[in-house]
VOTOR-88676 format. One record per residue (C-alpha): residue in one letter; x, y, z. Coordinates in nm, 3 decimals, always signed. Layout:
<sites>
{'a'; {X; Y; Z}}
...
</sites>
This chain:
<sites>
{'x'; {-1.475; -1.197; +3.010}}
{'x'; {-1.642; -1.505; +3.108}}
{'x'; {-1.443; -1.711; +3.358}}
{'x'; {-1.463; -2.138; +3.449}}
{'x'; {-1.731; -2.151; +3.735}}
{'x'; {-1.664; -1.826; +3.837}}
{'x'; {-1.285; -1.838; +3.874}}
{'x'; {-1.186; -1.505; +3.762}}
{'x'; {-0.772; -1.499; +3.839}}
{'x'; {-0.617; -1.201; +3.994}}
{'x'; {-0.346; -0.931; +3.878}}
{'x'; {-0.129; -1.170; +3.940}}
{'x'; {-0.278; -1.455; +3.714}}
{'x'; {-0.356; -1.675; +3.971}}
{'x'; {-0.686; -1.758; +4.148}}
{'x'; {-0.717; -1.638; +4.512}}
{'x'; {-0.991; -1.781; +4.730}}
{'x'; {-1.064; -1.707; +5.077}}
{'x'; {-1.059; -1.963; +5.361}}
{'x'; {-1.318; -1.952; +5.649}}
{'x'; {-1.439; -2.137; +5.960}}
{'x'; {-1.806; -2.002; +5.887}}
{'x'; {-1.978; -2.330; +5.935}}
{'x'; {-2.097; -2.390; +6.271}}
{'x'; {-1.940; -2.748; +6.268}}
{'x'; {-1.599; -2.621; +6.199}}
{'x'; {-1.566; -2.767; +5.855}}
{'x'; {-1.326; -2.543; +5.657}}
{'x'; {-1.462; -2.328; +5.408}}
{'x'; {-1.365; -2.144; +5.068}}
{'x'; {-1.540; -1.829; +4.922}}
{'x'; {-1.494; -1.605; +4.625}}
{'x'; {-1.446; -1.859; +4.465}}
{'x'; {-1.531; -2.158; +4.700}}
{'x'; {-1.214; -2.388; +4.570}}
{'x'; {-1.430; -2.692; +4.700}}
{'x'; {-1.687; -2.714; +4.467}}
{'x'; {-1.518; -2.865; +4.202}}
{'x'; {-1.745; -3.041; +3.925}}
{'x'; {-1.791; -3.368; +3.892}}
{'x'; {-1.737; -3.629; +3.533}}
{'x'; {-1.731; -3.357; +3.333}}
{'x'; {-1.467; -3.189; +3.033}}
{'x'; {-1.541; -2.852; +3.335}}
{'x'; {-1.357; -3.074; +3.618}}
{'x'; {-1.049; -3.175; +3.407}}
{'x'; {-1.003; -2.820; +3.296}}
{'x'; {-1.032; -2.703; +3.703}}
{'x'; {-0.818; -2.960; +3.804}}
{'x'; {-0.560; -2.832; +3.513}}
{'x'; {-0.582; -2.510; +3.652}}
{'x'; {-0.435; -2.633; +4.024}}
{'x'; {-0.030; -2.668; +3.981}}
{'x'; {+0.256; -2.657; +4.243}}
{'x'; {+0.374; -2.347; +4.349}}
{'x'; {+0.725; -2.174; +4.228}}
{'x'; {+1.029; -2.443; +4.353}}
{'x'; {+0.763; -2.712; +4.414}}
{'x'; {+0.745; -3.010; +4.139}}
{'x'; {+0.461; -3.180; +4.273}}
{'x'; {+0.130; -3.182; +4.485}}
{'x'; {+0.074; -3.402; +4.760}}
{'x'; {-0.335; -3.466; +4.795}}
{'x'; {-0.400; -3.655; +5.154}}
{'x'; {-0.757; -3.787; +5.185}}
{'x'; {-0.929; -3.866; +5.507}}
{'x'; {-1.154; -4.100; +5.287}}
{'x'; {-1.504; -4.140; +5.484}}
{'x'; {-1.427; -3.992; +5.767}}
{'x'; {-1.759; -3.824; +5.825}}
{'x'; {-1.938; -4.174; +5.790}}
{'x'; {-1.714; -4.327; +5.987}}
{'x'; {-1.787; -4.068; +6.262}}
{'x'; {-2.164; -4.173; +6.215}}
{'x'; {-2.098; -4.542; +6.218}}
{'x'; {-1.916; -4.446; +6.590}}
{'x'; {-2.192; -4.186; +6.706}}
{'x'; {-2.479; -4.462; +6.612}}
{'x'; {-2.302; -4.739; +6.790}}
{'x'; {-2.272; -4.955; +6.460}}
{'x'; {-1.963; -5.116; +6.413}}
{'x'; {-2.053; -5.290; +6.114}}
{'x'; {-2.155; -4.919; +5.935}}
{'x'; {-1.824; -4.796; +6.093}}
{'x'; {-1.627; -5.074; +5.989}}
{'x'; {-1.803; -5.041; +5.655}}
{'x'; {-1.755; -4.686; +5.549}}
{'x'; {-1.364; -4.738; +5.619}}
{'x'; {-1.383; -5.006; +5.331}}
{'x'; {-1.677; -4.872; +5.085}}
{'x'; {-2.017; -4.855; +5.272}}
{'x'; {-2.173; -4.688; +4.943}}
{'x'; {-2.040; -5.003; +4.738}}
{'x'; {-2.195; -5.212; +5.061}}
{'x'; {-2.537; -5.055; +4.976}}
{'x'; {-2.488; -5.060; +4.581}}
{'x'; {-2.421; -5.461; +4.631}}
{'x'; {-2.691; -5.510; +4.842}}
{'x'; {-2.950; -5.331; +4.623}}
{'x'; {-2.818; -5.543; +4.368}}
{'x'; {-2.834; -5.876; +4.563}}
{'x'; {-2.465; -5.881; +4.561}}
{'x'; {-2.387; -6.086; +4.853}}
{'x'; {-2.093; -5.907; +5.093}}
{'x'; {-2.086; -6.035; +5.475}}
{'x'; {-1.969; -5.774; +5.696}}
{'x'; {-1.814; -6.004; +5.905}}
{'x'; {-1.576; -6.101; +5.599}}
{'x'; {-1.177; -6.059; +5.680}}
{'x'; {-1.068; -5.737; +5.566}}
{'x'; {-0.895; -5.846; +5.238}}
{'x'; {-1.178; -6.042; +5.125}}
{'x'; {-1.425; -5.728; +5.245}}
{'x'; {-1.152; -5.530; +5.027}}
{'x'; {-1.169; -5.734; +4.710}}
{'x'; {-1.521; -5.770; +4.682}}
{'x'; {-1.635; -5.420; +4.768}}
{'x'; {-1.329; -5.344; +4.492}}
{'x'; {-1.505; -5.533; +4.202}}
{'x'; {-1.840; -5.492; +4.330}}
{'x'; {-1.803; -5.086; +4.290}}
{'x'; {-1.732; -5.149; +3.898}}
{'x'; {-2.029; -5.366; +3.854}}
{'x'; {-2.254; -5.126; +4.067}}
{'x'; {-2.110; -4.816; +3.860}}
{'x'; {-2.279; -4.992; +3.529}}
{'x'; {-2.613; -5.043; +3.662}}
{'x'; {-2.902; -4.819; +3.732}}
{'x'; {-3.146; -4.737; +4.040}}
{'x'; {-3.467; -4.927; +3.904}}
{'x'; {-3.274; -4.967; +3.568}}
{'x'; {-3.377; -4.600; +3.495}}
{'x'; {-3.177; -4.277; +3.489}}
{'x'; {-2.816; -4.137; +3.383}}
{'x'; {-2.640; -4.206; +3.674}}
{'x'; {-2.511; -4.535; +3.829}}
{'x'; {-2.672; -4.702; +4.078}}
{'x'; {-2.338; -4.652; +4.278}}
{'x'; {-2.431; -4.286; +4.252}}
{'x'; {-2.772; -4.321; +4.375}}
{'x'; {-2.682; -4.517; +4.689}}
{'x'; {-2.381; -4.212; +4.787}}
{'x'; {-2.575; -3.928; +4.702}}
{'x'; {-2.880; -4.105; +4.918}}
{'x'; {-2.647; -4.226; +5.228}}
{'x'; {-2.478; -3.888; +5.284}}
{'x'; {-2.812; -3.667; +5.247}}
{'x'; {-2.966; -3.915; +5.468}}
{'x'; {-2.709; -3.959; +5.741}}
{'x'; {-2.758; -3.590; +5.780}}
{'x'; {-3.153; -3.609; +5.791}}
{'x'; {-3.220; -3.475; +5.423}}
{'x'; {-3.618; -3.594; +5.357}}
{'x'; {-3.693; -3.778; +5.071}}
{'x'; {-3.831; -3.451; +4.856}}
{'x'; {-3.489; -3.272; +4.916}}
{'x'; {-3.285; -3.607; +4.803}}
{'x'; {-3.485; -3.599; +4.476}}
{'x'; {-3.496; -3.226; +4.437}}
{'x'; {-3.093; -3.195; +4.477}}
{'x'; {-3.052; -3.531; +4.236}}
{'x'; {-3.322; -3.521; +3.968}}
{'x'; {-3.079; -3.699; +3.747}}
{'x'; {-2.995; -3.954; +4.004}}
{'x'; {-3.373; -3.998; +4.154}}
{'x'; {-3.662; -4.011; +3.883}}
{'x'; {-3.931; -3.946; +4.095}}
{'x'; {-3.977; -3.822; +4.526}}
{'x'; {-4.094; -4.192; +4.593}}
{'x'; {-3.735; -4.366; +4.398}}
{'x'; {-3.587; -4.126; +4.684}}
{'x'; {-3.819; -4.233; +4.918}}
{'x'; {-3.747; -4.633; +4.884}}
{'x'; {-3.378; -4.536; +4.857}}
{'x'; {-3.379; -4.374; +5.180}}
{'x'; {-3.617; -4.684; +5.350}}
{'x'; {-3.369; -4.887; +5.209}}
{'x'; {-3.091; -4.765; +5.417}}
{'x'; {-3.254; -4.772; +5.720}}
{'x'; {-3.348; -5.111; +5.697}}
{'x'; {-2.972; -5.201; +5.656}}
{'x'; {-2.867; -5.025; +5.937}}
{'x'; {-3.145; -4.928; +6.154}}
{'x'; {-2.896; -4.806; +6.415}}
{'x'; {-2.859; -4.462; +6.214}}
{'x'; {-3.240; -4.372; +6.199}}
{'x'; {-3.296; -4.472; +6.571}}
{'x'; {-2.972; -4.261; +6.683}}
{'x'; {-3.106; -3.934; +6.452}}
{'x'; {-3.401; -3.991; +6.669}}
{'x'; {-3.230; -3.964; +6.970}}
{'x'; {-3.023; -3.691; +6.861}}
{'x'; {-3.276; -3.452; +6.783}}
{'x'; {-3.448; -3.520; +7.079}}
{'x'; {-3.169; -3.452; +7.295}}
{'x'; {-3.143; -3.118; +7.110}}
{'x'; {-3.501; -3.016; +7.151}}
{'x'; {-3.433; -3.114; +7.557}}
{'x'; {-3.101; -2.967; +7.619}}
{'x'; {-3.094; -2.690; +7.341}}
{'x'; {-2.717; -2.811; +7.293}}
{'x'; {-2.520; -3.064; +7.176}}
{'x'; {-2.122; -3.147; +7.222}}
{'x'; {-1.856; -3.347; +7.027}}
{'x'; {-1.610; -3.520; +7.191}}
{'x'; {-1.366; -3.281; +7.203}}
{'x'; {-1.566; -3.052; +7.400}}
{'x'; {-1.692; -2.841; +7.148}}
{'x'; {-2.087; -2.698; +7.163}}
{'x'; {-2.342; -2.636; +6.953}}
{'x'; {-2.613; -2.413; +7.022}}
{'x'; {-3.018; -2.458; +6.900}}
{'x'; {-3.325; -2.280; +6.888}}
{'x'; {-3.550; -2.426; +6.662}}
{'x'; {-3.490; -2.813; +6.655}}
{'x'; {-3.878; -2.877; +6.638}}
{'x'; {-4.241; -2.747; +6.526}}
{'x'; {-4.613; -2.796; +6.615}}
{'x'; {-4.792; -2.962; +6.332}}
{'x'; {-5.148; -3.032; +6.168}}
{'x'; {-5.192; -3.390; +6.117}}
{'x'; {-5.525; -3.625; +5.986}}
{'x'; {-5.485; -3.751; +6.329}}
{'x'; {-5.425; -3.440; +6.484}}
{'x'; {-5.162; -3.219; +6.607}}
{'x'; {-4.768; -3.346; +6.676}}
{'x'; {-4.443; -3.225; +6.728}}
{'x'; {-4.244; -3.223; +6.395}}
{'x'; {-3.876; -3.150; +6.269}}
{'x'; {-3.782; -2.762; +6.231}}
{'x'; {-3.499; -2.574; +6.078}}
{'x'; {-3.262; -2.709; +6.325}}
{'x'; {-3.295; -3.077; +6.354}}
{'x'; {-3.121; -3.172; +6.045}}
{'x'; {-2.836; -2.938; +6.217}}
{'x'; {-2.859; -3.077; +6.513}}
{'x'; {-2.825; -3.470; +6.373}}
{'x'; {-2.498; -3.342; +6.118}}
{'x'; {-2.309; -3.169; +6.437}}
{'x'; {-2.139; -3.429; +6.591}}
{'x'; {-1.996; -3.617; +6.308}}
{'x'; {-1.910; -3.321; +6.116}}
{'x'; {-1.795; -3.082; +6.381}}
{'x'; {-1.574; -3.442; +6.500}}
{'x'; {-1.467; -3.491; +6.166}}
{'x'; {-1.331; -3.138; +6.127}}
{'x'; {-1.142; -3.162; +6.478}}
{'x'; {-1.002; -3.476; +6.374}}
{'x'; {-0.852; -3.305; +6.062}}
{'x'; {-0.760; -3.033; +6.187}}
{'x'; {-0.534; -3.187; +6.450}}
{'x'; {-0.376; -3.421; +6.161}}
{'x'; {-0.324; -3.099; +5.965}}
{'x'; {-0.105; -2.946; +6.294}}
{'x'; {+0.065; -3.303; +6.430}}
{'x'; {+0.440; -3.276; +6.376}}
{'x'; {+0.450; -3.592; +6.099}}
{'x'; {+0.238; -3.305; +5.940}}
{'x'; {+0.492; -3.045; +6.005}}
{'x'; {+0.776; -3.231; +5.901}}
{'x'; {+0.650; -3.282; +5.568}}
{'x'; {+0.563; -2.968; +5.489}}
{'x'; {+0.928; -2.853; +5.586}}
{'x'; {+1.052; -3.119; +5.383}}
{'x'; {+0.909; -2.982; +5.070}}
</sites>
């Protein structure tokens, strides 16, 4: 028998996944089957999310969403309010509208930031990076701002979204794009991965460390040889906002507002 993405159900009818800590920035994490990985705009996601219903005595499901937290976390770790302030209202709509030559002003009061990042994320979901491929253009600037706050290279951008990025160099501009927006991010990735290399560890505010080994490489170059990225930098620039990000949760998940609604029902 061929089950939905995987998710065969158990003796008892019901799905049973596993629940780890296994990635090194303390981001929870599902396995057989990993309950995370939903699909996305497809007939396959509305039958998944079918499939998810209250338990015995419960009528409904309370979803709680910590809605750009990780970006937010960058915004603080770059020292860029604006990108902070930004990803708590819609920083892929921000980038969207801008590639668009919508005009938004960060400095805008929040309720007129709100209302035009609103509309602006319907007009940016009908248009297309370089008026070419199947997704939006709203697509193309969130797939490219969270592979790039984590220090994904052009080629792996297009490679993981070939329907999203027609070619290495769309990915490429996407990417330069960004940067040029907030150049804050690229020169703090900089720093980060230096500091890595330097101190072979990095820690999150809450005290938590991070151990590396590999954070850069020797390299042949036209102009001879240089020090380049290795296995670890991109782990090294995604450990502090993540592994906050997860802390943060994870705190919310055991406060006592928390507790009290779960014994609430």
């Amino acid at each position: 028998m061929v089950h939905l993405n995987g998710w065969a159900p158990g003796s008892d009818g019901k799905v049973h996944s596993t629940f780890t800590n296994q990635p090194a920035t303390f981001r929870l994490a599902a396995k057989n089957p990993n309950v995370f990985n939903f699909p996305t705009r497809s007939e396959a996601m509305h039958a998944m999310r079918r499939m998810v219903i209250p338990g015995e005595g419960f009528e409904w499901i309370v979803a709680r969403d910590y809605s750009g937290i990780e970006a937010i976390q960058v915004g603080i770790y770059a020292g860029d309010p604006d990108y902070e302030r930004l990803a708590k209202f819609g920083i892929h709509t921000f980038m969207a509208a801008s590639k668009a030559g919508l005009w938004v002003d960060s400095s805008w009061p929040d309720d007129q930031l709100q209302e035009a990042l609103k509309e602006y994320k319907k007009v940016t979901q009908r248009l297309r990076l370089n008026g070419a491929g199947s997704s939006s253009l709203y697509d193309a600037m969130k797939r490219g701002n969270h592979m790039t706050n984590y220090g994904a290279p052009a080629n792996m951008l297009y490679a993981s979204y070939p329907d999203v990025f027609k070619s290495r160099k769309d990915a490429q501009q996407t990417q330069d794009f960004i940067f040029e927006l907030f150049p804050k991010i690229k020169r703090w990735q900089v720093a980060v991965v230096e500091r890595a290399e330097r101190e072979a560890v990095l820690v999150n505010d809450f005290g938590y460390p991070r151990w590396f080994w590999f954070v850069k490489k020797p390299g042949k170059r036209a102009s001879g040889w240089t020090w380049e990225r290795a296995e670890d930098a991109k782990a090294a620039i995604a450990t502090l906002p993540q592994s906050s990000a997860a802390i943060i949760l994870r705190r919310a998940l055991t406060s006592e507002p928390a507790k009290t609604l779960l014994a609430s029902g």
